[in-house]
C-alpha angles and dihedrals in degrees: 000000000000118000121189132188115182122221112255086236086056094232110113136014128233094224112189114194111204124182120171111247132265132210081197095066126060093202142333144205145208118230132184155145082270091061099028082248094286098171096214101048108084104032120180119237135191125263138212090270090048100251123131109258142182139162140201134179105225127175112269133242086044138112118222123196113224153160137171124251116215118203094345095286111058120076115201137181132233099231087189090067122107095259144353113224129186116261128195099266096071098259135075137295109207106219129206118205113214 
């Protein structure tokens, strides 16, 4: 789930990135054009449903390429985001639109 709550002045968006946990995955991040894809940036945490959670402020009016990174060697897609685009790799970037 993406959740995004935009500033009063209109000039950045709140954006919060959910996934549900997994027994299956150690830790995860989310990387992204906002963050030059560092995989231990944005780390998702878990919240007080137990869901896997993580949010960044990003300029508004903009779209950001992203995916999350699972124990440093998986890449997935958010396939909730507001579109999916080709990357260079021959898969899929997920995009967020602020």
């Amino acid at each position: 789930m993406i959740e995004k709550k935009h500033s009063i002045d209109g000039k950045t968006c709140e954006v919060t990135f959910t996934l549900p946990a997994d027994p299956k995955i150690e830790s995860i991040c989310l990387c992204g054009e906002f963050n030059n894809w560092d995989m231990k940036s944005e780390p998702l945490k878990k919240d007080k449903n137990g869901n896997l959670s993580t949010t960044v402020i990003l300029e508004a009016g903009k779209e950001y390429k992203f995916r999350y990174c699972a124990d440093n060697t998986r890449w997935e897609n958010d396939h909730e985001a507001d579109s999916q685009v080709p990357n260079p790799f021959g898969s899929d970037d997920s995009v967020v639109k602020t």
